[in-house]
N, C-alpha and C positions, 0 to 999 in steps of 0.2 A: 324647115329648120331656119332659125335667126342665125347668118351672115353674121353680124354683129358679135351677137353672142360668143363665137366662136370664135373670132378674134379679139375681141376681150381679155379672152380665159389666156389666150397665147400673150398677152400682152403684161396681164394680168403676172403667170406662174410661167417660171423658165423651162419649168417640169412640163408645162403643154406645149407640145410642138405640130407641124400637120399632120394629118392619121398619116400612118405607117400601111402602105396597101392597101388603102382607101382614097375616096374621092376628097384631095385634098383642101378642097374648097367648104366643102360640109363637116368634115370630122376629125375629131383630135386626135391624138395618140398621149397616153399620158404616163410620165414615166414618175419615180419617187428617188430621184437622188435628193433634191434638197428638202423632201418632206415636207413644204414651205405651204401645202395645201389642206386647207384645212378640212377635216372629217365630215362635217354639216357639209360642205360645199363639194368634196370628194361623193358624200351619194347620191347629193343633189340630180348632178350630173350624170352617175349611171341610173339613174331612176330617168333622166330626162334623155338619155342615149336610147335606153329600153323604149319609151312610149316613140322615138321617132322611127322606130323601127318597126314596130306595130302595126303605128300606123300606114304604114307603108305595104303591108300584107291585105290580102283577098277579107273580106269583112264574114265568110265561111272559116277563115284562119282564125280570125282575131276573136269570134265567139267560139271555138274551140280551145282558143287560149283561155277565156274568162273560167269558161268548164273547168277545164284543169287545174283552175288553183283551190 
């Protein structure tokens, strides 16, 4: 996971803050009071939250996942 990236987004949206019961150095937590984030960039992100998590799984997981969709 891009460090950077991830501070960015917090810099970026007030609505990103550090994840909430996660490892606060890797992951956001992302809340919508000022809705100030925009859609394109809001699934950017869960689209790019999903593959770091993936990737992170046994490669017997991750071709099970591909199965599955």
């Amino acid at each position: 996971m891009n460090i950077e990236l991830v501070e960015e987004y917090r810099e970026k949206y007030s609505d990103i803050i550090p994840g909430y019961h996660m490892n606060k150095k890797m992951w956001n937590s992302v809340y919508f009071t000022t809705r100030n984030i925009p859609r394109k960039e809001l699934l950017w992100m869960i689209d790019h939250s999903y593959d770091e998590v993936v990737r992170g799984l046994s490669k017997k997981i991750q071709q099970e996942l591909k199965t599955d969709l």
